[in-house]
C-alpha positions in Angstrom: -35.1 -35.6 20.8 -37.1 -38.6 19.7 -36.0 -38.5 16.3 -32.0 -38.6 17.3 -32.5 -41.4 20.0 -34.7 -43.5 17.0 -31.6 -42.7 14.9 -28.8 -43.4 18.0 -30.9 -46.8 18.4 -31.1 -47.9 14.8 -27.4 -46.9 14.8 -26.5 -49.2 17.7 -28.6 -52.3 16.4 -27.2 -51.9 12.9 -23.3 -51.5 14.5 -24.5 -55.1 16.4 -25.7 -56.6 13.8 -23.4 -55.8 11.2 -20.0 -54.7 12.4 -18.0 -55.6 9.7 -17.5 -52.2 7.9 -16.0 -50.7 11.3 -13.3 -52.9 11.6 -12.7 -52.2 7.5 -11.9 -48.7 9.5 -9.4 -49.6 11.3 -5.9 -49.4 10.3 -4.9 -53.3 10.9 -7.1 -56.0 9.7 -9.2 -57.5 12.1 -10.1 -61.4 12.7 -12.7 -61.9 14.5 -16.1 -62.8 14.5 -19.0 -61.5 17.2 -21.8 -64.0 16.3 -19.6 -67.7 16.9 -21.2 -70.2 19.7 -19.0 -69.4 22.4 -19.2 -65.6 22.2 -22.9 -65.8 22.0 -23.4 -68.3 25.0 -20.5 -66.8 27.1 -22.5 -63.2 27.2 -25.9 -64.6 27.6 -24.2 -66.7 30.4 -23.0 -63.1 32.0 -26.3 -61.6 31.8 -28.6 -64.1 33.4 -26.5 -64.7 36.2 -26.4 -60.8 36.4 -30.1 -60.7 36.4 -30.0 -63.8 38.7 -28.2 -62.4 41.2 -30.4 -59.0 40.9 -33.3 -60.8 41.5 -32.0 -62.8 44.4 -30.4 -59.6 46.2 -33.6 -57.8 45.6 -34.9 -57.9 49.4 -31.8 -56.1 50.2 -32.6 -53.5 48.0 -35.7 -52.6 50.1 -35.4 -49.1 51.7 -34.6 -48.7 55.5 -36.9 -46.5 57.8 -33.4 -44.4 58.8 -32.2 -40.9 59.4 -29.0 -40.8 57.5 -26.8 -36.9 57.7 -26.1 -36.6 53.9 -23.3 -34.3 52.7 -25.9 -31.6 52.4 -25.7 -31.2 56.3 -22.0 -29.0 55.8 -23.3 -26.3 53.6 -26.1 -26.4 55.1 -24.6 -25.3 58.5 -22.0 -23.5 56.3 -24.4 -21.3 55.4 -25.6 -20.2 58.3 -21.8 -19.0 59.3 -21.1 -17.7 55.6 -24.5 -15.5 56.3 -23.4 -14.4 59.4 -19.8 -13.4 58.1 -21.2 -11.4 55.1 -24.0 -9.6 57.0 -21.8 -8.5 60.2 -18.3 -7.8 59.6 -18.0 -7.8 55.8 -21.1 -5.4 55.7 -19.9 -3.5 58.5 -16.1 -3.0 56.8 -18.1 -2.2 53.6 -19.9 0.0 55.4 -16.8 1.6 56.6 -15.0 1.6 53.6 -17.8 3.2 51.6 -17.8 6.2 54.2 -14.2 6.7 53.6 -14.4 7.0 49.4 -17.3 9.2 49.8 -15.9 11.4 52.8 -12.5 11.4 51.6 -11.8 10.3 47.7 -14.7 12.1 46.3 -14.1 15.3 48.0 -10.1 14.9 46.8 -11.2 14.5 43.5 -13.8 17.4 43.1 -11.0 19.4 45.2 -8.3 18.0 42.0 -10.6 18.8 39.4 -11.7 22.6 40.5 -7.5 22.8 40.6 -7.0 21.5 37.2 -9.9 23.4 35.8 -8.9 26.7 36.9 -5.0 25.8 35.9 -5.7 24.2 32.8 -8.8 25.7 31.5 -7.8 29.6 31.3 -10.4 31.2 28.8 -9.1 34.2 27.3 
């Protein structure tokens, strides 16, 4: 992992500081230059009033003694009624249903199979 994010940064500093063969890439040529006065000051501009408004809106940033309900609250009560649904009536129609197949489907098919035995499998 720390090999490929040495390599990923290496990457991006070489891409910054010399991007000329990506644009030799691209299909169209390309005019424009990254380094020029204006490019240079307008982005530094952008980032320290960025970090100049971070630093004065840092105060607000300050936690707040509150209870807040998060969105974990609805499965969290939607679990309780899930739990209740699959432990009373679906384990009681499972219940039910299991009773059948073993009263009634596996004594069908031992009945079928004794039938087809003696039909089918006549020893001479």
């Amino acid at each position: 992992m720390l090999i490929a994010m040495g390599l990923a940064a290496f990457l991006c500093i070489g891409i910054g500081v010399l991007p000329g063969p990506l644009y030799q890439l691209l299909p169209y040529a390309v005019h424009f230059e990254p380094y020029t006065g204006d490019h240079v000051t307008s982005a530094l501009g952008i980032l320290l009033f960025t970090g100049l408004g971070f630093f004065m809106l840092l105060k607000k940033l300050d936690p707040e003694p509150t209870i807040s309900v998060d969105t974990d609250w609805v499965y969290r009560k939607g679990s309780r009624v899930f739990m209740w649904f699959a432990s009373k009536p679906v384990a009681i129609s499972d219940t039910y249903v299991g009773n059948l197949y073993n009263t009634w489907f596996t004594r069908f098919t031992l009945v079928f199979s004794d039938f087809l035995a003696r039909v089918f499998d006549v020893r001479e």
